[in-house]
Every structure is written in structure tokens, then in C-alpha cells.
C-alpha positions, 0 to 999 in steps of 0.5 A: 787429827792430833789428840786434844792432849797433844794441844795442850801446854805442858805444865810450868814445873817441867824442864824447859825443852832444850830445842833451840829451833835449830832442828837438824840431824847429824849422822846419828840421828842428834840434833844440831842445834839442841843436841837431843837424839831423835827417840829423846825427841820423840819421847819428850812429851810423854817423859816424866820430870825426871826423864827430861831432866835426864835427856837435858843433860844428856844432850847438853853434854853432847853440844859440849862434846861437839864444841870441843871436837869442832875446835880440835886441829885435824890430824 
């Protein structure tokens, strides 16, 4: 049984969660589709405001990168 906190909404002044809904891991462990890694993942819910912002852009630079990387021509 989950605890009753785990039920709970988070509070309106936390950063939005960046998932998408588009849950899947690459090789190392980085979501495809909100470009968090699976311990950022796991600790979202008990990050600070100042954590999640953190692990946002940390994984919005990470889909940039992927976007990039994907249109590169192979060598």
C-alpha cells in the first residue's frame, strides 16, 4: 500500500513535471520523451522547488542535445 503522502497533489508552486507521458529508457538510463534520468525521476517527488528546477533544465538541455545529434549526418 502506497503511503497516504505519496496520494497527495503536490502544491501549485512546484515546477511543473517535465514528463510527457512518453516514458522510455535509452542506454543510459534518460528518458525519451521528457529527457530526465531515472534517479531524476525517482527523486522528483521528494526534490525541493529548487531541485526541480535544476533537473528541468538539465533535461531540457538533454532532448536539445538529442534534437541536434539526431539530425547530425552519419560519418
Amino acid at each position: 500500500m502506497r503511503p497516504y503522502r505519496d496520494l497527495l497533489p503536490l502544491p501549485a508552486s512546484t515546477p511543473p513535471s517535465p514528463c510527457v507521458r512518453n516514458c522510455c529508457l535509452d542506454d543510459d538510463d534518460v528518458c525519451l520523451g521528457c529527457g530526465r534520468h531515472l534517479q531524476e525521476i525517482l527523486r522528483w517527488r521528494d526534490a525541493s522547488e529548487s531541485e526541480r528546477e535544476a533537473i528541468s533544465l538539465l533535461a531540457q538541455e538533454r532532448r536539445e542535445r538529442r534534437e541536434r545529434n539526431a539530425f547530425q549526418p552519419s560519418k
